[in-house]
C-alpha positions as CSV (number, residue, x, y, z in Angstrom):
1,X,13.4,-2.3,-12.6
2,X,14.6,-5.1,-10.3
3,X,16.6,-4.9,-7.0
4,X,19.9,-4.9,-7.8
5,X,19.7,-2.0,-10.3
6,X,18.9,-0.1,-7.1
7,X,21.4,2.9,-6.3
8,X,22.5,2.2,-2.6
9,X,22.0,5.9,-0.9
10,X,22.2,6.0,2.8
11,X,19.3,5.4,5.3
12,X,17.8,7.8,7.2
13,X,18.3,7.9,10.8
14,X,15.0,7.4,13.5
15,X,15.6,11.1,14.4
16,X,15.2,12.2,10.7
17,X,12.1,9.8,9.8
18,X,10.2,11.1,12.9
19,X,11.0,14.7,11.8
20,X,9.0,13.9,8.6
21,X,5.7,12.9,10.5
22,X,3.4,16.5,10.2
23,X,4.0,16.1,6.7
24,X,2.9,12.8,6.3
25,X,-0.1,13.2,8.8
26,X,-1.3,16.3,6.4
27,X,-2.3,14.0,4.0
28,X,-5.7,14.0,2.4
29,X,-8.7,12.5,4.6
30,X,-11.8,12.1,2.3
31,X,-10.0,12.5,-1.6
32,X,-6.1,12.0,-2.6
33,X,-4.3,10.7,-5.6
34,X,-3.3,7.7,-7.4
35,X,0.8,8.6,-7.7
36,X,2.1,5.4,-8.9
37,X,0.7,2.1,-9.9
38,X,3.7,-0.8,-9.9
39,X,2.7,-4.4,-10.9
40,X,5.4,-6.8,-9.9
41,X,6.2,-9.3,-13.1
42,X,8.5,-11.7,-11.2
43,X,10.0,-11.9,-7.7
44,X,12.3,-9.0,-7.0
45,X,11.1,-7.2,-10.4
46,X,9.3,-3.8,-10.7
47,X,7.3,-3.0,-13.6
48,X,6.1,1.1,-13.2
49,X,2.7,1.8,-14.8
50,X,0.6,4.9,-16.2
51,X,-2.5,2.6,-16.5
52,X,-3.2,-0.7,-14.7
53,X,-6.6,-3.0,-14.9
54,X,-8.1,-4.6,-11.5
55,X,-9.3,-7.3,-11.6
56,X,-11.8,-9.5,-9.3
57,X,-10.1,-12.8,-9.0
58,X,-6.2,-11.7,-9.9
59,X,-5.9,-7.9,-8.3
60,X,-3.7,-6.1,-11.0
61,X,-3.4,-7.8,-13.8
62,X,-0.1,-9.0,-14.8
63,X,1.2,-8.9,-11.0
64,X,2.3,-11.9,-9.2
65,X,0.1,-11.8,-6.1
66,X,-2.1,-14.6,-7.5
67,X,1.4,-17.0,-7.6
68,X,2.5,-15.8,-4.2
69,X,2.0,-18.2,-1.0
70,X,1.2,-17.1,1.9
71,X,1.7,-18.0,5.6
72,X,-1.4,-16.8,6.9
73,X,-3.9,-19.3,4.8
74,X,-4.4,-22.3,5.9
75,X,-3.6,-24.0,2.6
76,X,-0.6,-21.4,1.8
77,X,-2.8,-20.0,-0.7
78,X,-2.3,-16.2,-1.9
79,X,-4.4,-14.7,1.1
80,X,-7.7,-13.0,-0.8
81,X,-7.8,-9.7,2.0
82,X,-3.8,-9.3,0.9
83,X,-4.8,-9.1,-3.2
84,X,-3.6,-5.4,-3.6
85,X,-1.1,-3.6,-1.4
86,X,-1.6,0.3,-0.6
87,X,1.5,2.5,0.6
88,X,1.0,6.4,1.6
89,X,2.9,8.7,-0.9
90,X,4.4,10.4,1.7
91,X,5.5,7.7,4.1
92,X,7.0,5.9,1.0
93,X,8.8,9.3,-0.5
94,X,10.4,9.9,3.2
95,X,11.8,6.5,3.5
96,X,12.8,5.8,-0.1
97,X,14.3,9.4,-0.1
98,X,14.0,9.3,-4.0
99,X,10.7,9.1,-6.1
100,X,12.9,6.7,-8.4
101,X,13.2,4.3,-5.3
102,X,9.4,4.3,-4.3
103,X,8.5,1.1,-6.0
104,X,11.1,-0.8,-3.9
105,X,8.5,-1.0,-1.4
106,X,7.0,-4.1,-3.0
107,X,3.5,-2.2,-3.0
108,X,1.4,-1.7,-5.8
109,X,-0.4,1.5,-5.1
110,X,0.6,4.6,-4.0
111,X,-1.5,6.9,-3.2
112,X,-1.3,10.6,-1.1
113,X,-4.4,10.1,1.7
114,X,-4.5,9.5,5.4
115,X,-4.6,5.9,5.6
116,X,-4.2,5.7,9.3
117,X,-6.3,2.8,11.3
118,X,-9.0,5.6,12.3
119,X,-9.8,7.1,8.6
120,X,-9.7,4.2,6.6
121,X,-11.0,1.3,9.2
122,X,-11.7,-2.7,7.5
123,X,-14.2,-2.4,5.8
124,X,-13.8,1.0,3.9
125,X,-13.9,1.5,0.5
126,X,-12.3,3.6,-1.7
127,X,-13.1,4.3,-5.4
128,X,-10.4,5.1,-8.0
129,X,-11.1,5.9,-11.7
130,X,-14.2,3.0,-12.2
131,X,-12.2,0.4,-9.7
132,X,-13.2,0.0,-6.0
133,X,-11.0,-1.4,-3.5
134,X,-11.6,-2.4,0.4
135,X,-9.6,-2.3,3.1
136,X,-9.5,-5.6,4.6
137,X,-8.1,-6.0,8.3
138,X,-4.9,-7.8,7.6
139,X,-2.0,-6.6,9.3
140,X,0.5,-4.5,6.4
141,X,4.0,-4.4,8.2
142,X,7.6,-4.7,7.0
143,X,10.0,-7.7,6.8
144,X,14.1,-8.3,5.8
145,X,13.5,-7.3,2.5
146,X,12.2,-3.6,3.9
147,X,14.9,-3.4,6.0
148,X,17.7,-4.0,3.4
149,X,16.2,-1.4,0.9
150,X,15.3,1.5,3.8
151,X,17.4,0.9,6.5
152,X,16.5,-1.0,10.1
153,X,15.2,2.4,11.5
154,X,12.5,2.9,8.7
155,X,11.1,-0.6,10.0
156,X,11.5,0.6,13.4
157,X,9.9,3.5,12.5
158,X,6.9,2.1,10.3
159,X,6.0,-0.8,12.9
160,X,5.9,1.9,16.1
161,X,3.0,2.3,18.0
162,X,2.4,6.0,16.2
163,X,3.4,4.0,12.7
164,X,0.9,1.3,13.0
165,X,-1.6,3.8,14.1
166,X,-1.1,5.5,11.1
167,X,-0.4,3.0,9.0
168,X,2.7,4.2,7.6
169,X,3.5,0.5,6.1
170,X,0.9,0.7,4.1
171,X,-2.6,-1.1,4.4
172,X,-4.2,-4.4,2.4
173,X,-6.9,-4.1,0.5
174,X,-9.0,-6.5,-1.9
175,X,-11.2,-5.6,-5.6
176,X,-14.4,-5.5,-4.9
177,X,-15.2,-3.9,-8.8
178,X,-12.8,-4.2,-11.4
179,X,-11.5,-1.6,-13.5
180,X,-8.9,0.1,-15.0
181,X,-7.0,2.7,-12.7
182,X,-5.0,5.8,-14.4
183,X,-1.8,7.8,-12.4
184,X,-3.3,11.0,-11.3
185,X,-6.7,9.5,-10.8
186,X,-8.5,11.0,-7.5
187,X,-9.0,8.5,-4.5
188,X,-12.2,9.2,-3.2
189,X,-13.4,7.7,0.3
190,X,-16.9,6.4,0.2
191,X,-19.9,6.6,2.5
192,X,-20.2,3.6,4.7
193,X,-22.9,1.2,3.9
194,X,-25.0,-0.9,6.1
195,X,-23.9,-4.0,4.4
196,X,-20.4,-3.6,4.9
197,X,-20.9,-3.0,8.8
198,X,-22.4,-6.1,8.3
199,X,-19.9,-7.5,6.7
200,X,-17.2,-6.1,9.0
201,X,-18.6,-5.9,12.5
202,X,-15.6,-4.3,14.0
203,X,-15.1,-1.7,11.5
């Protein structure tokens, strides 16, 4: 799938985005599910997967965030918090309209929980099939590309105070144990540890 083979449908307006909030903040706190895994082969390309592999040191396996610079490392190095990018089901499915368009996002998980700032802090971990990911604190928030696929209002909308609370952009998360991840696979919240309050004091 790439960009351009896209169907152009028409974006919805603030009033209608809003109007899809309680069904977005009904997600699932403690336990959702794995809806779509996409790994991104090339710049602008979308490769939609019933199985993926995580991976320590490269995220997904056959994505490109290892190749991808980024502004907010010092040496414009792929930024290690910003290894696998996490997108509610529901905030994706009432922006991209159609389930078709969800992995125009640019995300590489989708998943139907709560990820809103207070139930999944920095720090959190969440298990899927025999992989664990962590939510790290950088900042997940939209940019011209966004805005071109969804519409100026969905980036309005996302990047609001209630958006960011909630997270609706999405959240950034790193592997902290590989493994391979299946579409349907339950996404379980786990128990806090000492060591990652330790590890993230203002979690």
């Amino acid at each position: 799938m790439t960009d351009a083979s896209s169907q152009a449908i028409p974006h919805l307006s603030m009033e209608e985005l809003t109007a899809g909030l309680d069904r977005i903040r009904q997600a699932p706190a403690d336990e959702g599910r794995l809806e779509l895994i996409v790994r991104r082969p090339g710049i602008g390309q979308r490769e939609v997967l019933e199985e993926g592999a995580l991976d320590l040191v490269v995220g997904l396996i056959g994505d490109t965030w290892k190749d991808r610079p980024s502004s907010r490392t010092t040496d414009g190095s792929p930024h290690p918090d910003m290894q696998i990018n996490v997108m509610g089901a529901r905030a994706v499915d009432l922006v991209a309209q159609r389930r078709d368009r969800w992995p125009l996002a640019g995300d590489q998980l989708f998943i139907d929980m709560n990820l809103s700032a207070s139930n999944l802090p920095p720090g959190t971990r969440l298990a899927i099939d025999g992989a664990i990911l962590e939510v790290t604190a950088q900042p997940h928030t939209g940019c011209g590309k966004f805005v071109a696929r969804f519409g100026l209002d969905a980036l309005k909308f996302v990047n609001s105070p209630t958006g960011r609370a909630l997270n609706l952009r999405g959240i950034n998360a790193r592997v902290v144990q590989p493994g391979v991840i299946r579409v349907g696979a339950r996404a379980r919240k786990l128990p806090a540890t000492s060591a990652q309050h330790a590890h993230h004091p203002g979690a």
